[in-house]
N, C-alpha and C positions, 0 to 999 in steps of 0.2 A: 290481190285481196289483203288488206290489211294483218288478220289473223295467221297468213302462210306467211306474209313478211317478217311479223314478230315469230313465230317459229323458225324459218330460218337463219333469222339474226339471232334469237337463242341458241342455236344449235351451234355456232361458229364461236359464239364467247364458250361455249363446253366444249368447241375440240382448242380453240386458244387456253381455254385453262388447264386443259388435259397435257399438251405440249408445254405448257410453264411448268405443268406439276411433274410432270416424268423426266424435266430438261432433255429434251428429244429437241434433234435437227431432223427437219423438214430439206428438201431438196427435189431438185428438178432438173434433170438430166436433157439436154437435147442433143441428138445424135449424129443430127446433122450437121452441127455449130459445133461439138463437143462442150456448147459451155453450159453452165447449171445453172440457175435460183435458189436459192436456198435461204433460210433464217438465222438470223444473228444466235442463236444458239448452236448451229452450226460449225460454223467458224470457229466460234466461241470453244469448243470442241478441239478444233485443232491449233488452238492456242493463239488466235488473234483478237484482239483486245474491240474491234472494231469490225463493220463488214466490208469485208474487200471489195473493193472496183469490180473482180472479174474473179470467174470461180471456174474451173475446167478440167475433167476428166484426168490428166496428167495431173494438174497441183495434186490432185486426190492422192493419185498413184505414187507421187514424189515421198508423201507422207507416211505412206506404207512403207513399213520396212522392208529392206533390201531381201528377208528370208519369207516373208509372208508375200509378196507383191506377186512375183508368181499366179500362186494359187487364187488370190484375188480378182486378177486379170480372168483367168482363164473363167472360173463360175461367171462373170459377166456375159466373155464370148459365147459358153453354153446358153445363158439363160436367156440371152438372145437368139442365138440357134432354134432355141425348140418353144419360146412362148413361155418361158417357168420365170418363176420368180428369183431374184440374185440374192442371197442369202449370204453371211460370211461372217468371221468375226478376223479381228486380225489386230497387231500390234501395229503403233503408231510413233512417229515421232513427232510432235507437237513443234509450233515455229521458235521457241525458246529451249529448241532439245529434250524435254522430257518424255519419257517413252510410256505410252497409254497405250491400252485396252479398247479396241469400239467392237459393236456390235451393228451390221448393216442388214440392211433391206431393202429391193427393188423391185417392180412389175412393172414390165414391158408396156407401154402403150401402141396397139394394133393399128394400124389405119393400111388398108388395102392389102390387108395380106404380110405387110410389114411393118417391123419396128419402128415408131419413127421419135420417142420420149422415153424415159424410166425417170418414175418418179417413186421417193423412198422416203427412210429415215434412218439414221444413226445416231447411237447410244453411247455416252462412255459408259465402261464392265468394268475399269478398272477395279474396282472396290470390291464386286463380284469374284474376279479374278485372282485377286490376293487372299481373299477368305478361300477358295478352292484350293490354292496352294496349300496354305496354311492346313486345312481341311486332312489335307492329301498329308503333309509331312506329320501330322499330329496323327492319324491313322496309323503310318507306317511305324512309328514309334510307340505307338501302341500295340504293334502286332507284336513288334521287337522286343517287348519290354514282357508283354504276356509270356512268350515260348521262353526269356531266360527266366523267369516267376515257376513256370510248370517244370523248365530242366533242374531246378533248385531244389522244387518240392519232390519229385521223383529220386534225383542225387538223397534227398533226406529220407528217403521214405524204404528206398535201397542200402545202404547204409546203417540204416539202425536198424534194422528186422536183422540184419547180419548177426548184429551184436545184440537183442533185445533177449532178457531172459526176464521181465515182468512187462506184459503186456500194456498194466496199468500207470506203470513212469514212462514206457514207451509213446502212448498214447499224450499224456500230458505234456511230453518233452514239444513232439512232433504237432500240438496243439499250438504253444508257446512260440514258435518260431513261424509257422504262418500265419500267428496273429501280428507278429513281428514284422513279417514280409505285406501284410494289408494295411497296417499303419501307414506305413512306408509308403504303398500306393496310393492310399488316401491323400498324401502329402503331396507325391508325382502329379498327382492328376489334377487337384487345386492350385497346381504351381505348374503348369507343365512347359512352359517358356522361358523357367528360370531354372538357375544351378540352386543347389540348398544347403543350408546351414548344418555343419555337423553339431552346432549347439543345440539347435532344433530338434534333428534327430536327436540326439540322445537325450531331452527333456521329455522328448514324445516317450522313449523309455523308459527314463525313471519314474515316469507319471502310472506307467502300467505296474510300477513297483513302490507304491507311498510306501510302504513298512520299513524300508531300507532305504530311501531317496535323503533322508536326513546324514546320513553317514558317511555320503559319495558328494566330492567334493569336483568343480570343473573348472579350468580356468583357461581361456581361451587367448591366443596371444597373434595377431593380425586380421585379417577377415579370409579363412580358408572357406572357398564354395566346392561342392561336388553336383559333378552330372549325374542325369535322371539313374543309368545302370550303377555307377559306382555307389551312390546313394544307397542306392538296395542292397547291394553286400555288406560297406558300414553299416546298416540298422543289423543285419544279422549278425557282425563281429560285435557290436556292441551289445545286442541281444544275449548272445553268450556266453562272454563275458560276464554280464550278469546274474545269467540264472547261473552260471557255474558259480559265481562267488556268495551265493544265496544258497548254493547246494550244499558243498562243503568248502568253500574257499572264504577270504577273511568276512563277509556280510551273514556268516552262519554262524558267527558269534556275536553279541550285543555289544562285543567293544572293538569288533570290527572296523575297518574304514577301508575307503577306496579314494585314492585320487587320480582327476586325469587333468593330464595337460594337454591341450594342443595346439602347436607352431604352426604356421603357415610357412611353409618352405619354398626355394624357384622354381621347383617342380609340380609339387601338390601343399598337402600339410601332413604331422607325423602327430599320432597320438601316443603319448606314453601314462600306460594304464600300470598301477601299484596298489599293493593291495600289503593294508599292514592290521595286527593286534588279532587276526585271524588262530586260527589252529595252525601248530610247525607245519610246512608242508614237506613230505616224502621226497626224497632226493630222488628216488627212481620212481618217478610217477610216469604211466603211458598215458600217452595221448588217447583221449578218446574220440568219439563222433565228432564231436563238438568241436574240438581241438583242431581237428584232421580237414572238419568244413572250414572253420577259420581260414583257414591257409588259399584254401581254392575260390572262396567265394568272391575273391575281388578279382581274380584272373590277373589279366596283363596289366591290370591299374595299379597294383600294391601287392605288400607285401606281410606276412605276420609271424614278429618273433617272441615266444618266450624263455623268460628265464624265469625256472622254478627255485627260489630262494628261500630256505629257511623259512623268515623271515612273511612271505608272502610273494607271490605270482606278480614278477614284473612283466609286461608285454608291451612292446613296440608295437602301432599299427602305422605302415607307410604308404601315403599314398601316393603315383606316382604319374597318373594322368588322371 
């Protein structure tokens, strides 16, 4: 009948454009020949430019890599064994050496009790594949990144209750530093594939401080980058640095200044922070919280020295991976 004819012939240009639109390989497996059918996307799949003369169960397996073939083989044998369907994903090496991602599928074709065709389709996942990774490594660096955020905040939170005898600069101190620590994450997490500018950071800083950002001078001298954790301890050396020079160090006077340099060195980069026209500073001054975090926030990356001068608060900060 006419009308089954044009239905059927629509229905084959909608599984041809389903197949053009998914770039899916078609294939057809005989069991008895070992050799297949299949579609120029196919092929095309495992990196030949053309459709091959001859297609065969082995070429397949050849292309499977030496650590996945195995497993490959074996789901076949099953799914022959019991009537299921052959399922599998597996890495590939392509006829020009490149190593891909497919995604398979099979069902047995029955005839008298036995198998005698599997006919299927394969996908390249590549693209799939590398977003999962990806996926995977950006998670785990985030778990990573959370637990040293909350041992930071805890270290701060332990720490100055020790020492706290006004609840209320207590309070505002331990405010300022995990706003300190969230900038900083704001910054990780829109950058999280990239190392970051210690210029950056600390404009992200001074921005939290227009009243005094006029009088704090930067000068940067090669292109030092820091990783996502070292990152995070810089915003907090430099966070302190500030509120302490704001507190009572040279930015607590209106003729105040601060200047910072920093070198990129073969190891990391070193900041040196100065602080002049400030109030004399105390030959015997103790370190406090502030001072004490300094020192530990960077860990095995760097390192933080000062020299209390007269003059004003010189400090060294070095980093060193």
């Amino acid at each position: 009948m006419p009308e089954l004819e044009h239905l059927a012939e629509s229905s084959l240009d909608h599984l041809r454009l389903v197949l053009a639109a998914g770039q899916i390989g078609i294939w057809e497996l005989d069991l008895e020949t070992g050799t297949a059918w299949r579609n120029f996307r196919h092929d095309e799949i495992f990196g030949y430019d053309e459709l091959l003369p001859q297609w065969t169960y082995e070429q397949f397996l050849d292309h499977v890599i030496p650590a996945d073939r195995g497993e490959v083989d074996d789901r076949q044998k099953q799914a022959l064994e019991r009537g299921e369907d052959w399922v599998f994903q597996c890495r590939i090496t392509r006829a020009e050496g490149e190593e891909r991602w497919i995604s398979g599928a099979g069902r047995p074709l029955i005839v008298d009790g036995a198998p005698t065709k599997i006919i299927g389709h394969v996908i390249d996942i590549t693209d799939t594949k590398r977003n999962e990774t990806r996926l995977e490594t950006l998670t785990a660096e985030l778990n990573h990144r959370v637990r040293n955020m909350l041992a930071t905040i805890r270290a701060m939170i332990s720490m100055s209750s020790r020492k706290a005898s006004d609840v209320g600069r207590f309070g505002r101190a331990l405010e300022g530093r995990v706003a300190a620590l969230s900038r900083t994450h704001d910054l990780l997490v829109e950058n999280a594939d990239q190392l970051f500018s210690p210029r950056t950071i600390i404009e992200g800083e001074l921005a939290a401080f227009e009243d005094v950002a006029d009088r704090v001078t930067l000068e940067v001298s090669g292109r030092p980058r820091l990783e996502g954790n070292v990152a995070e301890g810089f915003t907090l050396v430099v966070h302190e640095l500030l509120t302490n020079a704001i507190a009572h160090g040279a930015l607590s006077s209106p003729a105040g200044r601060v200047a910072m340099e920093i070198e990129k060195t073969a190891g990391g980069m070193q900041l040196v922070w100065e602080e002049s026209g400030g109030p004399p500073v105390e030959a015997d001054i103790q370190p406090g919280f502030g001072t004490r975090m300094m020192s530990i926030v960077l860990g095995g990356a760097g390192q933080v020295e000062f020299d209390y001068r007269p003059e004003g608060l010189r400090c060294v900060v070095t980093i060193t991976g």
